[in-house]
C-alpha positions as CSV (number, residue, x, y, z in Angstrom):
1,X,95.5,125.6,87.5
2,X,96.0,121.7,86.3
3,X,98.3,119.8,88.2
4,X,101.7,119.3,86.6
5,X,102.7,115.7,85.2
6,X,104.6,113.5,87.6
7,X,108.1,114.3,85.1
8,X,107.5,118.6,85.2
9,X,106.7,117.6,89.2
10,X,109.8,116.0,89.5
11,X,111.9,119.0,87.5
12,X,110.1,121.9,90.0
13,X,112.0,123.0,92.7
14,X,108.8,121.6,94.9
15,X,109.3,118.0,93.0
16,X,113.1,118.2,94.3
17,X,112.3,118.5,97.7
18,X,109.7,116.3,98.0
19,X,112.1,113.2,96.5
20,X,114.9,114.2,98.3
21,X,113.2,114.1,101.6
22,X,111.0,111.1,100.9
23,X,114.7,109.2,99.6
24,X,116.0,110.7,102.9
25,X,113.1,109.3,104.9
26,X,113.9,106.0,103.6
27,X,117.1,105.8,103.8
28,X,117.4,106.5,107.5
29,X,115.0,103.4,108.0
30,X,117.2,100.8,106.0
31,X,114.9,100.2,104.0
32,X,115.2,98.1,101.1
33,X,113.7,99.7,97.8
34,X,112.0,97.4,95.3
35,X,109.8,98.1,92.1
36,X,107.0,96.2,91.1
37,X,105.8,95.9,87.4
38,X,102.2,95.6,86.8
39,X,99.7,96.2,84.3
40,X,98.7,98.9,86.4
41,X,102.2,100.6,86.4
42,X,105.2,100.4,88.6
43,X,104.7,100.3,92.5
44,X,107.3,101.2,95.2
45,X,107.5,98.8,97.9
46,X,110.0,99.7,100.5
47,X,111.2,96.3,102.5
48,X,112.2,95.8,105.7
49,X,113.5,93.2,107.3
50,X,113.5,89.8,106.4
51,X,111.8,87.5,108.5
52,X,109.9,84.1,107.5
53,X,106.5,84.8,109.4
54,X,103.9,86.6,107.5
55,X,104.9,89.9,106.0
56,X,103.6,93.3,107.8
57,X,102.1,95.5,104.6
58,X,101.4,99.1,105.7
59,X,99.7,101.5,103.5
60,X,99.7,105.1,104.2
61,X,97.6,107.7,104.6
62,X,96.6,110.3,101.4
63,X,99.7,112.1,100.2
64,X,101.9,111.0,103.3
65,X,103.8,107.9,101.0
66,X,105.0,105.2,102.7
67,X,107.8,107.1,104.7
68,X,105.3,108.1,107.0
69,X,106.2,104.6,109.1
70,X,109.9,105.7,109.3
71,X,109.2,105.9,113.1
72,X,108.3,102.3,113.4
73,X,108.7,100.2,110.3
74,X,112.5,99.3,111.2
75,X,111.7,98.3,114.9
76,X,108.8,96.4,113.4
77,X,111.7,95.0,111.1
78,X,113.3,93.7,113.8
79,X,110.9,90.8,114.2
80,X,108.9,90.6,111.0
81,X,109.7,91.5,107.6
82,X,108.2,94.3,106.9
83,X,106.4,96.0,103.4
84,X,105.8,100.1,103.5
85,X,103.9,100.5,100.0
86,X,103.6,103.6,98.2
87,X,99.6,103.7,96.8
88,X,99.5,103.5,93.4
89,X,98.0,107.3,91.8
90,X,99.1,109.2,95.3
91,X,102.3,110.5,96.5
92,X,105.3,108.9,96.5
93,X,107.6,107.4,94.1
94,X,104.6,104.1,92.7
95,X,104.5,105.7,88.9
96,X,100.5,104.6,87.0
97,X,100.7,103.3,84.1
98,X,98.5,103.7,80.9
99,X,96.7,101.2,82.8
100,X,97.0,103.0,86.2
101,X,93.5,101.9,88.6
102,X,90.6,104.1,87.9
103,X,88.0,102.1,90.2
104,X,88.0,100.6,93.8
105,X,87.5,97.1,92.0
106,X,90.7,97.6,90.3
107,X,92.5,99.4,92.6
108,X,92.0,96.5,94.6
109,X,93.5,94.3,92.2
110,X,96.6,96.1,92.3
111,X,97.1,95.4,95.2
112,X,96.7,91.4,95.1
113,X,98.7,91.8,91.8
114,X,101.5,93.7,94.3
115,X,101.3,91.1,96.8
116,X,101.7,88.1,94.1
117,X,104.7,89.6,92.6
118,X,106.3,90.0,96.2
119,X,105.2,86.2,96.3
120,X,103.7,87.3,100.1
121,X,100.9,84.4,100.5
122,X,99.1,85.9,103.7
123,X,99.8,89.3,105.2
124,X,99.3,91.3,108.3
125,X,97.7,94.3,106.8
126,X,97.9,97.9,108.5
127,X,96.5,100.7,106.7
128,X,96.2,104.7,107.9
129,X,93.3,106.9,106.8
130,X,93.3,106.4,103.4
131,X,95.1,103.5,103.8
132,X,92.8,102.1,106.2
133,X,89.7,102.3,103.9
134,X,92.2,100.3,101.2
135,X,92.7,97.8,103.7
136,X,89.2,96.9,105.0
137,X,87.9,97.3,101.0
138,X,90.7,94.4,100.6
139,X,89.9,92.3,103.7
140,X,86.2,92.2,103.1
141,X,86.9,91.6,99.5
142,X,87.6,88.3,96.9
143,X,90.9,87.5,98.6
144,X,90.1,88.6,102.5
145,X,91.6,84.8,103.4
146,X,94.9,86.2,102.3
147,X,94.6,88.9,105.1
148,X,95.8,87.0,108.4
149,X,95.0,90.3,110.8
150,X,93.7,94.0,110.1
151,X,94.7,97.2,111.5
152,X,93.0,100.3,111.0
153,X,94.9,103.2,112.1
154,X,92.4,106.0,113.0
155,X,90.5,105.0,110.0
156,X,88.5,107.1,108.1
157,X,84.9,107.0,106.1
158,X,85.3,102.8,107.8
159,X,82.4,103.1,110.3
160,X,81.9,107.2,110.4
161,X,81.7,110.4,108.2
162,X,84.2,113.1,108.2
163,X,83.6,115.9,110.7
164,X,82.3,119.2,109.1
165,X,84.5,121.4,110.5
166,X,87.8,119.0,109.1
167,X,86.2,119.3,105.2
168,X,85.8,122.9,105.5
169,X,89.7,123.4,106.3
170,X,91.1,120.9,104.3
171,X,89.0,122.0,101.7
172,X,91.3,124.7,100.2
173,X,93.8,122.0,100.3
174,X,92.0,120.0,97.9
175,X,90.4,122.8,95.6
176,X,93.9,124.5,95.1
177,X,96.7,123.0,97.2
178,X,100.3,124.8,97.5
179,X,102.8,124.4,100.2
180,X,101.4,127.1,102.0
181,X,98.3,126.0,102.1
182,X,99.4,122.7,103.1
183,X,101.5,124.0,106.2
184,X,98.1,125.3,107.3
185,X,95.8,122.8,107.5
186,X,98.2,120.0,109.1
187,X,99.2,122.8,111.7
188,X,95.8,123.3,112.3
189,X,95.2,119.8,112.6
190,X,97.9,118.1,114.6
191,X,97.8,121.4,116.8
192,X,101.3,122.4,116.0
193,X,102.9,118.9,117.3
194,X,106.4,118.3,116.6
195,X,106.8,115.8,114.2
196,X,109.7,114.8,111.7
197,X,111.4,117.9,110.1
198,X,112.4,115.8,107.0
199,X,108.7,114.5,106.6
200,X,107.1,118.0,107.0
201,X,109.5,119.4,104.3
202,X,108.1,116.4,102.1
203,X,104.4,116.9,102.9
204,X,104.1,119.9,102.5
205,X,106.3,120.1,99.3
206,X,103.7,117.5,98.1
207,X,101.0,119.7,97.6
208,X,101.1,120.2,94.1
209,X,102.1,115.9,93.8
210,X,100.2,115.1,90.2
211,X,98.0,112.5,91.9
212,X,94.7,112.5,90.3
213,X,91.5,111.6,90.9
214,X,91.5,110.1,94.3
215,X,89.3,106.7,94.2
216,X,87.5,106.0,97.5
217,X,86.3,102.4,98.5
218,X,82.7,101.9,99.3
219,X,82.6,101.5,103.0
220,X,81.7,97.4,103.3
221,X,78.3,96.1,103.6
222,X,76.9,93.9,106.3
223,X,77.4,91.4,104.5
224,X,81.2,92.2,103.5
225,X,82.0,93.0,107.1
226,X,80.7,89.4,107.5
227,X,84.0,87.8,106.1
228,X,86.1,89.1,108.8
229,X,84.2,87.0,111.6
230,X,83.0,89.2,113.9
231,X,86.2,91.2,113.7
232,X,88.4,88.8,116.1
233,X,91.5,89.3,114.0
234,X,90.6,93.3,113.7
235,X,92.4,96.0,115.6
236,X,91.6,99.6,114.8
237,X,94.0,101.9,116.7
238,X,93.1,105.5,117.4
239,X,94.2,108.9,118.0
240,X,92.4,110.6,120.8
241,X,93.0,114.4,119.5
242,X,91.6,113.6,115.7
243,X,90.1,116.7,114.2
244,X,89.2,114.2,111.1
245,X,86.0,112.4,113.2
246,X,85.3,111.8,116.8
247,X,87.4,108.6,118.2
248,X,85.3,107.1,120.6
249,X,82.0,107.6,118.3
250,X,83.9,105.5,115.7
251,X,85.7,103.1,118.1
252,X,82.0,102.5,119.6
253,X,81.2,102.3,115.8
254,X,84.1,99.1,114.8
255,X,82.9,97.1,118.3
256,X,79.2,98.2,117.0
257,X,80.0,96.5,113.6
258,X,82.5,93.7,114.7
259,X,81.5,92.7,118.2
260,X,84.8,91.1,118.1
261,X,87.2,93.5,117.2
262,X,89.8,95.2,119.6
263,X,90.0,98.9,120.0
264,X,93.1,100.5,120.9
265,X,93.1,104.6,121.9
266,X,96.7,105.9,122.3
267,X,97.5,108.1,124.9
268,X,97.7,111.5,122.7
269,X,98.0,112.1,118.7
270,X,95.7,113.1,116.3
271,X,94.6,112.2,112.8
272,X,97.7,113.7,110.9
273,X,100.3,113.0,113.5
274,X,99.9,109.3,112.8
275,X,101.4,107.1,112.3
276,X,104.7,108.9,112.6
277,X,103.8,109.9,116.4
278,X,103.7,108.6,119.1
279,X,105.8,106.3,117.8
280,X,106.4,104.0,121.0
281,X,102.4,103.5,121.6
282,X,101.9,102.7,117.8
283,X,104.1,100.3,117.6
284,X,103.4,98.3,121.1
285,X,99.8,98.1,119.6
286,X,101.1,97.1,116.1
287,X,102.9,94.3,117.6
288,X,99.9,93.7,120.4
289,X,97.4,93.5,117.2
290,X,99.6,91.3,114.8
291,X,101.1,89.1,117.3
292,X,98.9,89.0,120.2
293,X,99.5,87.5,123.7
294,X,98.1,83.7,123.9
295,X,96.9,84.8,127.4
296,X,94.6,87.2,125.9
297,X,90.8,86.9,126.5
298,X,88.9,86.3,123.2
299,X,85.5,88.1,122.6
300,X,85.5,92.5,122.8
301,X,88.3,94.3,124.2
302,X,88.7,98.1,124.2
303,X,92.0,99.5,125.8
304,X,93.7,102.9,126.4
305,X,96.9,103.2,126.7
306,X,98.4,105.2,129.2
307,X,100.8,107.0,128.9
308,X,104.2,107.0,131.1
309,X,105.0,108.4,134.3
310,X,107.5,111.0,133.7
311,X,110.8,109.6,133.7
312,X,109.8,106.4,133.0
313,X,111.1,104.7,129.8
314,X,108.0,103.9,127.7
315,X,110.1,102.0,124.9
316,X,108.9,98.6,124.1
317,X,111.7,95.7,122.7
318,X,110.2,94.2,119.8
């Protein structure tokens, strides 16, 4: 059955849900909702925060929209100003235009085009899953001077394949996605963790989200991978439980690729529980990666973060 179109979405009873848990998502962060006009259509950015310093832009992961950071993009907010973007063509409330992206070359422009209408110069760019492969397709590209630091969040197709196993159940998801269907595989996947009520309710009332073809980025060359450096302003963060790919393969992978680049494996999480949980680890290594301690040893650093001992309050202050 072809998907509906983003205005018979939005009259279905699972269109209703879906905005008026994603609104509620946002809301509860204090975000600041602003729409950008491009050729390629109108993007939502929601903004946080608003200090000088380089603006933090995270990009989600495939149908989880930008309310996926409501665990961490206001506490992020409370030293940096903050951009949660909804991709252009996925869930979410961006809306394509007749000249909506239809390759990676173009869906890379709309971001830069994004970024010049928010008049953001440089950026600290964090990007989950789908997001990720955005991000490091945009720092290795043209305009990789205008990223000031990278972070991956358990990035996929980067450095690594997919597991088998993960294709073959999100598979149905993709061939003829419903709710139901939807409730499965992220159970499945994030092995029944709690996460946020509200964000479940709009996942998995996005199934049927009119998206589109989904356009992947080439994973870089050599030679694109040369333009970040060796990888010393690259952080890739990952969950140790992902069902997506094995995280110390790829970890070993990024230091493999960019001898320089830190690794960062959280104490517990997988794939899909990013980066909503666990939100206290995510965000000391957001803040560790884009504002990093001048006591810190340059050259290949992999760290593990432990987690607390019970009792123990493992909140950082940003």
């Amino acid at each position: 059955m072809a998907r509906p179109s983003l205005q018979e979405f939005a009259d279905s009873p699972d269109g209703a849900g879906f905005f008026a848990a994603y609104d509620a998502l946002i809301a509860r962060g204090g975000a600041r909702p602003i729409d950008i006009e491009t050729g390629y259509g109108v993007t939502r950015v929601n903004s946080y925060g608003a200090a000088p310093e380089a603006a933090i832009v995270l990009l989600p992961g495939g149908g989880g929209t930008s309310a996926s950071y409501v665990n961490v993009a206001g506490r992020l907010a409370e030293r940096r100003r903050v951009l949660a973007v909804d991709i252009i063509g996925d869930a979410g409330r961006s809306r394509p235009g007749p000249g909506r992206p239809r390759t990676a070359d173009e869906l890379l422009s709309w971001l830069d085009a994004t970024l010049d209408a928010l008049d953001v110069e440089t950026v600290d760019l964090v990007g989950h899953s789908y997001g990720a492969m955005i991000a490091l397709a945009y720092a290795t590209g043209i305009n990789h001077e205008r990223v000031r630091r990278l972070v991956l969040l358990d990035p996929t197709t980067c450095f690594a394949g997919l597991r088998l196993g993960y294709l073959t159940h999100a598979l149905p998801t993709l061939l003829a996605p419903n709710p139901e269907r939807q409730r499965r595989f992220l159970s499945w996947e994030t092995r029944d963790a709690t996460l946020d009520r509200t964000w479940i309710e709009m996942y998995w009332a996005g199934a049927r989200f009119p998206t589109g073809r989904t356009i992947v980025p080439k994973r870089p060359s050599s030679e694109a991978l040369s333009r970040l450096a060796g990888g010393k302003n690259v952080t890739a963060v990952f969950a140790p439980h992902s069902r997506a790919h094995d995280s110390a393969r790829v970890s070993a992978r990024v230091r493999q690729y960019l001898p320089d680049a830190r690794t960062v494996m959280l104490p517990s999480g997988t794939h899909h529980t990013l980066p909503l949980e666990p939100a206290d680890e995510i965000i000391t290594a957001l803040l560790d990666a884009v504002e990093p301690a001048e006591e810190r040893v340059e050259g290949n650093q992999h760290r593990i973060l432990r987690s607390p001992p019970p009792g123990s309050d493992a909140r950082r202050s940003p």
